[in-house]
C-alpha positions as CSV (number, residue, x, y, z in Angstrom):
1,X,-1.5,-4.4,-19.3
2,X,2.1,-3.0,-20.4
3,X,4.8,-4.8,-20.9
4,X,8.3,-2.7,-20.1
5,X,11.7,-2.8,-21.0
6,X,13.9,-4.3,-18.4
7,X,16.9,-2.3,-19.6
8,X,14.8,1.1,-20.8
9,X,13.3,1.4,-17.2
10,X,16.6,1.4,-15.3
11,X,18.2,3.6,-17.7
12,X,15.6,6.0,-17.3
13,X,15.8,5.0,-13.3
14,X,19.0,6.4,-13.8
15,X,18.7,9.5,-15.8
16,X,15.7,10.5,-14.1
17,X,18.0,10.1,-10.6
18,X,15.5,7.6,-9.5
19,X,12.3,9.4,-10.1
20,X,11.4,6.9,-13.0
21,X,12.2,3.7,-10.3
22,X,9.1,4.9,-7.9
23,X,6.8,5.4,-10.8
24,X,8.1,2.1,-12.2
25,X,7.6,0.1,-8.6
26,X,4.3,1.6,-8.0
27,X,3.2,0.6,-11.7
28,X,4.9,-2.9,-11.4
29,X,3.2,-3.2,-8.0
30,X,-0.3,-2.8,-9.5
31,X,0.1,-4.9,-12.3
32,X,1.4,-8.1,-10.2
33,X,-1.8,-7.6,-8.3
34,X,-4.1,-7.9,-11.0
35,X,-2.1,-10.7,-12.3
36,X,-1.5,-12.9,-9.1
37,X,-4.7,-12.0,-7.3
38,X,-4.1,-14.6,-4.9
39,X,-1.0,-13.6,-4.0
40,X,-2.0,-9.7,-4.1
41,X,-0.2,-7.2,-1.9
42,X,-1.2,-3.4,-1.0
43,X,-1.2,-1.2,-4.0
44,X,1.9,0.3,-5.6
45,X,1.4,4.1,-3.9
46,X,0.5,2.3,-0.4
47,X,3.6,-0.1,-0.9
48,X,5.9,2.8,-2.1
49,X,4.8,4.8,1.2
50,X,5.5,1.7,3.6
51,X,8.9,1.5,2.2
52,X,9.4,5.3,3.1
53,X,8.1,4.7,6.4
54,X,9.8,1.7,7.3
55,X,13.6,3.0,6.2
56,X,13.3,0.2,3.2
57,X,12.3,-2.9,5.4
58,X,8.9,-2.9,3.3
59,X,10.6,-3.5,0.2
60,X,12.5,-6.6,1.6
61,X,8.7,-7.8,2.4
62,X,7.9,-6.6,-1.0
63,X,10.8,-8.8,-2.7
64,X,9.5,-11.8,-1.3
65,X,5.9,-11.3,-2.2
66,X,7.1,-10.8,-6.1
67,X,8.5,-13.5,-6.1
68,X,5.5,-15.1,-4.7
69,X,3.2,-13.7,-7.2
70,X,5.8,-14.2,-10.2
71,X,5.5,-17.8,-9.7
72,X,1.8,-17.6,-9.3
73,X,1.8,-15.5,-12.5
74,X,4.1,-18.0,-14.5
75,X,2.3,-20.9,-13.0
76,X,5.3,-22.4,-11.3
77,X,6.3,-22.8,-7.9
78,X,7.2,-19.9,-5.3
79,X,10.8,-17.8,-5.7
80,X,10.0,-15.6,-2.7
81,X,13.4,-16.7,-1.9
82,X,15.2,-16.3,-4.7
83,X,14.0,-12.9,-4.5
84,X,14.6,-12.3,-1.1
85,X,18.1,-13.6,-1.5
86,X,18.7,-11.1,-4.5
87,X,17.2,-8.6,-2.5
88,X,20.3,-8.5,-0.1
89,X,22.9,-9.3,-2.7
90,X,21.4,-6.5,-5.1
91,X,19.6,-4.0,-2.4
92,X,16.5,-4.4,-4.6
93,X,17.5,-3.7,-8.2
94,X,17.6,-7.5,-9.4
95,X,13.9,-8.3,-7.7
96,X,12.5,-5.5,-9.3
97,X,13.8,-6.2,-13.3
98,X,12.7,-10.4,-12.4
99,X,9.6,-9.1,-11.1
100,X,9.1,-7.0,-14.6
101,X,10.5,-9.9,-16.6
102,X,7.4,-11.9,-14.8
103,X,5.0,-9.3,-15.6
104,X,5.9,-9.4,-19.3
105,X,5.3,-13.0,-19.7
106,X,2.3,-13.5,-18.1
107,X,1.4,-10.0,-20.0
108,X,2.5,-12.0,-23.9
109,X,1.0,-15.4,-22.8
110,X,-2.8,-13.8,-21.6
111,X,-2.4,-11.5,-24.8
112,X,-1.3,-15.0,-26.9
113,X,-4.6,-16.9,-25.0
114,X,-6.9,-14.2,-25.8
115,X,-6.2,-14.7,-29.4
């Protein structure tokens, strides 16, 4: 698993004019699956495509859900919605960097186990 710069992946989000942010949300996607396989969604290019095809309601779905499997991940209790919450103050950019922040955690502390 990869961990990934919080701040590194939205500046490159932004340089990139947002090409970085798909590859970053289908990547993200996949990696919370494997993590949280009981709260597992559809994979990251199936998830990016329902977000297309929905006009962006998928990804308030998809907020939720990460914040589902992030406290699965972290073994703590559900922020679906905290995540939802920031999805409509932030239009998705807060959910995202939490749900990486997540990622990296349970990433260092199954890489800290392992040892």
């Amino acid at each position: 698993m990869k961990k990934r710069s919080v701040i590194l992946a939205l500046l490159f989000s932004v340089l990139t004019l947002g090409i970085y942010f798909i590859y970053w949300f289908i990547s993200l996607t996949n990696q919370s699956n494997r993590l949280a396989p009981k709260s597992a969604t559809m994979g990251g290019v199936g998830a990016f495509f329902m977000c297309i095809l929905t006009l962006g309601i998928y990804q308030i779905y998809w907020s939720y859900r990460m914040g589902q499997k992030a406290g699965e991940m972290l073994d703590k209790s559900s922020d679906g919605f905290l995540y939802l919450f920031l999805w409509f103050v932030t239009l998705g950019i807060v959910p995202i960097c939490l749900g990486q922040s997540a990622v990296n955690k349970a990433v260092t502390a199954a890489a800290s186990a392992a040892q």
